[in-house]
Steps between C-alpha positions, in 0.01 A plus 500: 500500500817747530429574142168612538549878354274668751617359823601811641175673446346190629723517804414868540130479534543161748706750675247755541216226605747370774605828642072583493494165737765610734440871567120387602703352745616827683251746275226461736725570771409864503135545471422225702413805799271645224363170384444425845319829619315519143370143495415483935775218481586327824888443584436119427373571177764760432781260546343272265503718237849422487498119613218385231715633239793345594323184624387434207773624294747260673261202575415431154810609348662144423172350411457817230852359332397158542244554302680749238730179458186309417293728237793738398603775685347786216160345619559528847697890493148632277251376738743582841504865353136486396395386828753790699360766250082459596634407872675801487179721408241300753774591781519909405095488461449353798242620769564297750784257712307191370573628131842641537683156625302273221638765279839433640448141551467552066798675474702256706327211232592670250893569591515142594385413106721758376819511664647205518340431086701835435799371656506162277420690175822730598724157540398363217550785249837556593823303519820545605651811582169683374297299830720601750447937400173413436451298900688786665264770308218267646634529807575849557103560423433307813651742740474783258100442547515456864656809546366801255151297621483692791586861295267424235191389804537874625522670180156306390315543879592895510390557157187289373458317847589150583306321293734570165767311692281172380371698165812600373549133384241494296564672167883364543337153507250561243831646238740245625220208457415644098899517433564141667219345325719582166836483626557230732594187339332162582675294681438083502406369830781343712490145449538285775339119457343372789490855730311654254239603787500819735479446874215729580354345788893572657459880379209495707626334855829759480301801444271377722741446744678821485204700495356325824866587664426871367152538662608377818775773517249758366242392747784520789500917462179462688425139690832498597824246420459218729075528478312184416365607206867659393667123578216277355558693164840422520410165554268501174874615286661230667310234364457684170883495439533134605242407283700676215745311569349184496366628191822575317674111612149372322479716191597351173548869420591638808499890523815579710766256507546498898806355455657802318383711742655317792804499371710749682560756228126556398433479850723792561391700203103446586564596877713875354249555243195466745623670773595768233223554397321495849708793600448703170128476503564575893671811403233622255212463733598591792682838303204557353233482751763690774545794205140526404265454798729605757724760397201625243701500208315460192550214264701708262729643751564079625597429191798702430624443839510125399673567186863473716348172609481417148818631446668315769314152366644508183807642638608229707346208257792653294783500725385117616564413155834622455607381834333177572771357274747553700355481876232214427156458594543471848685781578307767299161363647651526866594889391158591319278402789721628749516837313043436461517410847714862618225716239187356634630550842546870418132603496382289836793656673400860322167505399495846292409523104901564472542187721246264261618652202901427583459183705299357210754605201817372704300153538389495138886499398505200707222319350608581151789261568293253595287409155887428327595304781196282478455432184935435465413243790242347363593489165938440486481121572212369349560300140349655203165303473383577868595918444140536356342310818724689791468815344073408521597442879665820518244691379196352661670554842519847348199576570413319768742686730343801379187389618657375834637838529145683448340295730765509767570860465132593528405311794738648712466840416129431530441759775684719315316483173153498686631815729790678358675428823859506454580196761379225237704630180812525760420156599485420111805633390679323787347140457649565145834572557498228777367257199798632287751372774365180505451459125910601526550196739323268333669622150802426655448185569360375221715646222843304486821738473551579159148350316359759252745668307238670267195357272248692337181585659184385347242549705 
């Protein structure tokens, strides 16, 4: 397929559908405090705003390549971006909570259909030389998007209101879909004998799973941690990811290779990349609510000041992969949550707009370090036939940490977002940075010496 003439066209719209599906990520970031007081939204419902997205997004995300395997991925990227498009206009037309997450609950269906189907269409029309700068353009989108998501959420919520944040994707979709329909070649379906079947039912249990761990942690803002409703939830996500399990061993298709992701290496890089992401979605919430509803700056004003947060994301995702070849994995994860770990500290040790705004940018240069060291982890000893399946790991535990981190995040600060008291965004902000030290011990530990020189990021 490397002599396909139009690849890089190709390539460039696939680029612009993926970096749609990752700044809706961080976009709604912003007007989430408008959304919230527009809509009479509840801090449960708030927080899942975020977490159906990335739910979703993350549960299905395997099963969504599975399938692109199975019926050709330019099948599965149309209707994923079809599907994210009309998801994207229920969501900004909504009236009501009930609306807005099966609107996002859409979305995240949709990204899972036209992510990873993206991702094999980019593989297989390159080779070589020409793969590699086209993978490391596909991965600079991903925390390209995260970043300007958060800037381009307070541009749209100051000027036509919050919901353009979901309607902006609409006419893209609609003039990326018409181009597509022409340009992207058609692929054959992967063949693959026997496992020519898609493990649904084990999409199901995991997202299941995961999103029975999330409401429990939601739920905990106000029934407290260690309440019997809080633990019996926890239970339920238990027994959920143990049936997945059981699940996966039985499969004749299974949809994660568990033993791939016990390995130590994948291991390490799922543990980074979650715990990454945790913190970053930490960081934008927690900013944003602080800036808007209790310093009363508007949504406009929030955004610029997170542009050095963007800044200092991309900032430090560049220096990690310049330097990761020469300190290794483990080193440069120990450093980037340490450095996360001293900026989130900042604002619950000064709790001032200048406080948020600094202790928040000096993490974010940590965290940045974090998404190379991940997917280097991951990714630098696998062979060549299981890169497609780890980097799937990788990026479904993606976005589950960001939904972790949403859920955590929010039930802590509960009192905080219900009051505007500033004891429960201190409290926040220091439960994060505490999290940050931990996620450097455990890095530590499981990252050998010198593993991860450098691989390119797919996720």
């Amino acid at each position: 397929m490397s002599s396909y003439p139009r690849r890089w066209q190709t390539l460039a719209l696939l680029g612009i559908a993926q970096f749609m599906l990752i700044l809706d990520v961080t976009v709604v970031a912003i007007s989430l405090p408008l959304m919230g007081a527009d809509l009479g939204l509840d801090r449960q419902t708030v927080t899942w705003v975020v977490s159906a997205y990335t739910l979703t997004f993350g549960g299905l995300m395997l099963l969504g390549g599975r399938i692109a395997d199975l019926i050709g991925p330019k099948t599965m990227v149309m209707l994923g971006l079809a599907v994210f498009t009309v998801a994207s206009l229920i969501t900004g037309a909504a009236q009501d909570g009930v609306t807005v997450l099966a609107g996002r609950v859409g979305q995240g269906l949709g990204a899972a259909m036209l992510s990873p189907s993206a991702l094999s269409v980019v593989v297989r029309m390159f080779d070589g030389d020409e793969r590699n700068k086209a993978l490391g353009i596909w991965s600079a989108l991903g925390g390209g998007g995260a970043a300007v998501g958060v800037l381009v959420g307070g541009l749209l919520a100051a000027g036509p209101g919050w919901p353009w944040v979901f309607y902006i994707n609409v006419p893209i979709g609609v003039i990326i879909f018409s181009v597509l329909t022409r340009l992207l070649p058609t692929l054959q379906p992967v063949e693959s004998g026997q496992r020519r079947s898609a493990d649904v039912l084990g999409a199901l249990l995991v997202t299941a799973a995961t999103g029975s761990v999330i409401y429990a942690m939601i739920g905990a803002g106000e029934a407290g941690w260690l309440a019997p409703q809080t633990l019996i939830t926890f239970a339920i996500g238990i027994v959920f990811y143990l049936l997945f399990a059981r699940r996966q061993r039985a499969a004749a298709a299974p949809l994660m290779d568990l033993g791939l992701l016990f390995r130590r290496p994948v291991m390490a890089g799922t543990f980074v990349i979650a715990i990454a992401t945790a913190l970053m979605v930490a960081v934008f919430f927690l900013g944003s609510f602080y800036l808007q509803n209790h310093a009363g700056l508007g949504p406009l004003v929030t955004g610029l000041l997170f542009l050095p947060v963007a800044i200092a994301t991309m900032t430090g995702a560049q220096l990690g992969g310049r330097i990761i070849g020469r300190s290794g994995g483990r080193v440069l994860a120990i450093i980037g949550l340490i450095i996360a770990a001293a900026g989130l500290a900042i604002p619950a040790i000064w709790p001032t707009t200048v406080g948020v705004v600094l202790g928040v940018s000096v993490g974010s240069a940590g965290i940045g370090t974090l998404f190379v060291v991940a997917s280097a982890t991951a990714l630098g000893q696998v062979a060549p036939h299981e890169a497609g399946i780890a980097s799937g790991i990788v990026s479904t535990f993606h976005e589950f940490g960001a939904s972790i981190g949403a859920a955590v995040t929010s039930s802590v600060a509960a009192a905080s977002l219900a009051t505007q008291a500033e004891s429960g965004y201190v409290t926040a902000f220091m439960v994060a940075a505490v999290a940050a030290v931990f996620g450097a011990v455990i890095s530590g530990a499981l990252i050998s010496g010198r593993q991860a020189s450098a691989a390119p990021s797919v996720h």
